[in-house]
N, C-alpha and C positions, 0 to 999 in steps of 0.2 A: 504493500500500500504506500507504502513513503515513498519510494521508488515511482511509483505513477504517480504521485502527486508533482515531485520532481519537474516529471518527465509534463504533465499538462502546465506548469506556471510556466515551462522554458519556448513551451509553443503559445500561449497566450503573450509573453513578452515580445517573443519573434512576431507574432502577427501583426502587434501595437505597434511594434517600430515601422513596420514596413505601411501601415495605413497611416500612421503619422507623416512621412516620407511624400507618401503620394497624395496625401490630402491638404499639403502646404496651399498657400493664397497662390493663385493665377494672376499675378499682377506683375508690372514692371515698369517701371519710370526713372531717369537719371536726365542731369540737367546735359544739354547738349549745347554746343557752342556754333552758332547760324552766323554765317557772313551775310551779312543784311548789304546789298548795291542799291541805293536810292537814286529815284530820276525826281531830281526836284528843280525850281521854279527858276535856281539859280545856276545847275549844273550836276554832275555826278555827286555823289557823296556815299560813305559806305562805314561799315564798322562790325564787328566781331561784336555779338551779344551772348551771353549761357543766357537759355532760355528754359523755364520749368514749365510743367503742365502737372497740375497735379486735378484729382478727382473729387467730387463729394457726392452721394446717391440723393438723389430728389425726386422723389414720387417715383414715376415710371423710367427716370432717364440720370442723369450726371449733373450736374454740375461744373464746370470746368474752368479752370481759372490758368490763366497765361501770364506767367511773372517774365518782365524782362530786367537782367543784373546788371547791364549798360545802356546807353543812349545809343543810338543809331543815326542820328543827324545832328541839323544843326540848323539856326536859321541867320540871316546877316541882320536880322535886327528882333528888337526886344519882343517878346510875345509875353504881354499880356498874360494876369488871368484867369482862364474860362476862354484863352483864344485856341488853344490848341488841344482836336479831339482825335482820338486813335480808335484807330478796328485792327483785327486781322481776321484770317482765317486758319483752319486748324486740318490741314487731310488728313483724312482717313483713309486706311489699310486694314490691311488683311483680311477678315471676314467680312470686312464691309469698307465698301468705299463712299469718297462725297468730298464735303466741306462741313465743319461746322460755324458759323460767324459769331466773331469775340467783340466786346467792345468795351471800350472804358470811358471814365470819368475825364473831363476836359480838365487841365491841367491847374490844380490849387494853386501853383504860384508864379510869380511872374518868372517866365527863362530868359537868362541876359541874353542877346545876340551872340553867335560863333561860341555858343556852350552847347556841349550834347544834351540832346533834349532827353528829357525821365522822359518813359514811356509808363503809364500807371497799372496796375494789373488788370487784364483782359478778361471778360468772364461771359459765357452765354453754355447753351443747354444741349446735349446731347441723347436721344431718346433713340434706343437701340433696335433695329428693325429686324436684324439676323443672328444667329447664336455663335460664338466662336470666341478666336483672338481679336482683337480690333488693337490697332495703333493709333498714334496722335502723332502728327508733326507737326511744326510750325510752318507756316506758309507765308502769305505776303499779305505783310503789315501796309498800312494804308492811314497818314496823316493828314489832317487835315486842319485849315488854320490859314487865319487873314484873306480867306477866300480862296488860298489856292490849294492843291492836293499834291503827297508825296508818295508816291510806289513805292516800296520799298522788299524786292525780292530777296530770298534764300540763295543761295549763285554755290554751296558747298555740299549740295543735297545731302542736308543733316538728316541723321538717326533719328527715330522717335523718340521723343520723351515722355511716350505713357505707353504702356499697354493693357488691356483688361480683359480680360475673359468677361461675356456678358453674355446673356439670353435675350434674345426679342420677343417682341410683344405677348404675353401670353404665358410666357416661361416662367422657370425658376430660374436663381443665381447660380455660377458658378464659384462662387469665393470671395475671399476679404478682398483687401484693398492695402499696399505699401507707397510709398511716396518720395518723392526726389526717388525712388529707387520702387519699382515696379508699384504698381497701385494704387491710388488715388481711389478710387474704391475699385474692385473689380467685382463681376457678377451682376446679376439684378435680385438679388433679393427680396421679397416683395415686403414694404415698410421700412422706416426706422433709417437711420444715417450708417450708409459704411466707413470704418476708418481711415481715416486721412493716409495719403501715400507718404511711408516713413519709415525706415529698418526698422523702429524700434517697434511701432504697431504692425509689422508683421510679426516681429518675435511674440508679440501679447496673441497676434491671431493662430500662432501657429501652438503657445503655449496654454489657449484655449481648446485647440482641436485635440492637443495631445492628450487633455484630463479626459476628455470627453472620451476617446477612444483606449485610455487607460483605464475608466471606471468600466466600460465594456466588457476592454479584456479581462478584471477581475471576477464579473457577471459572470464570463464562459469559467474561469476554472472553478467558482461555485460548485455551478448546475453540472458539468464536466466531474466531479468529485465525488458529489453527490451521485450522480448516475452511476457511478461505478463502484458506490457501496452497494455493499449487498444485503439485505436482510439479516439480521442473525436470529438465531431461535429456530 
C-alpha cells in the first residue's frame, strides 16, 4: 500500500506540472523601437520611437492603448495648447487582419518650436471577430495641428508589440493577459477586467493556474487511494 500511494502522488505531480506548462497565458507584448519618416508641411523629418501596446478586456472586445517613449517630429514654430491632435492606427495579424484606429488627447501644453513633439497615449477598441493568435503593430501615426497634417510612417517594419490569443464573437477566452511582455489581456473571457500586460501579472496568472490545477491533482490521489482500498472484514 505505501508503495502505490508513492507510486499515485508521483503521477498526480507529473501531471500538474505538465498542465501547469501548457496552460500558461497566450499573450505576448515587448516595447518595439518604429522609425517613424514624416512628410510634413515643412519637409522630411523622422525619429526612432519604442512604442508599447498594451491590452485591457472591455465588454466584448480590448481596450488598447498606444504609448509613444519619444517624439517623432517637430514643428518651426510654437504650438499652442489644445493645437496639436494625434491618431494612429494599429495592424492586425495573424488570425485576423484590418486596422484598428487610436487616438488621443490634443496636447496639455504648449510645444516650443524645433522641440520633439510628446505624442500622448493612443487608445480606441478592438472587438474580436475570429478565434486564434492576433498581433498589434504600430502603423502610421497621423498629426494634426494649425491646420495642417503630418504622415508619419513605420519605414523599419517593426515586430508586434502585442499579441493575444482571443475568441470571436460568441466564444470563450483563451487566457490571461502579460504586458510590455506578451498580454495586455489575452483571451475573451466573458466579464470582468483581464490583467494588464506585465511579467509580473503573468507570474500571479500563471501562479493562479498552478493552485488551481494543484488542488486537482490532490483530488485525483484522494479518490485514486481510496479506490484502491479494499474493504477489510
Amino acid at each position: 500500500m505505501p508503495n502505490r500511494k508513492r507510486t499515485t502522488l508521483a503521477l498526480a505531480a507529473a501531471l500538474a506540472g505538465s498542465i501547469v506548462v501548457t496552460g500558461a497565458p497566450a499573450a505576448y507584448a515587448e516595447v518595439v523601437d518604429v522609425n517613424y519618416q514624416c512628410v510634413t508641411p515643412i519637409g522630411p523629418k523622422g525619429a526612432v520611437s519604442p512604442i508599447d501596446i498594451k491590452s485591457v478586456r472591455s465588454g466584448d472586445g480590448y481596450k488598447l492603448t498606444m504609448s509613444f517613449q519619444k517624439g517623432v517630429s517637430s514643428s518651426p514654430v510654437e504650438l499652442g495648447k489644445g493645437a496639436m491632435n494625434p491618431s494612429a492606427v494599429i495592424e492586425l495579424g495573424g488570425a485576423e487582419t484590418g486596422k484598428v484606429q487610436v487616438s488621443g488627447p490634443a496636447n496639455d501644453e504648449a510645444i516650443p518650436a524645433n522641440t520633439p513633439i510628446r505624442i500622448s497615449d493612443l487608445s480606441g477598441t478592438y472587438t474580436p471577430k475570429k478565434s486564434g493568435k492576433v498581433t498589434f503593430t504600430a502603423g502610421v501615426l497621423t498629426i494634426k495641428a494649425l491646420g495642417t497634417t503630418t504622415t508619419c510612417t513605420p519605414k523599419n517594419s517593426p515586430g508586434p508589440s502585442l499579441e493575444l490569443d482571443v475568441q470571436g464573437a460568441g466564444g470563450s477566452s483563451g487566457g490571461g493577459s502579460t504586458g510590455g511582455s506578451t498580454g495586455g489581456a489575452t483571451g475573451g473571457t466573458s466579464g470582468g477586467e483581464l490583467p494588464r500586460t506585465g511579467p509580473l501579472d503573468s507570474a500571479a496568472a500563471l501562479g493562479t493556474l498552478g493552485g488551481t490545477v494543484l488542488l486537482t491533482g490532490a483530488a485525483g490521489v484522494l479518490w485514486l487511494t481510496r479506490r484502491g482500498q479494499r474493504p477489510t472484514g
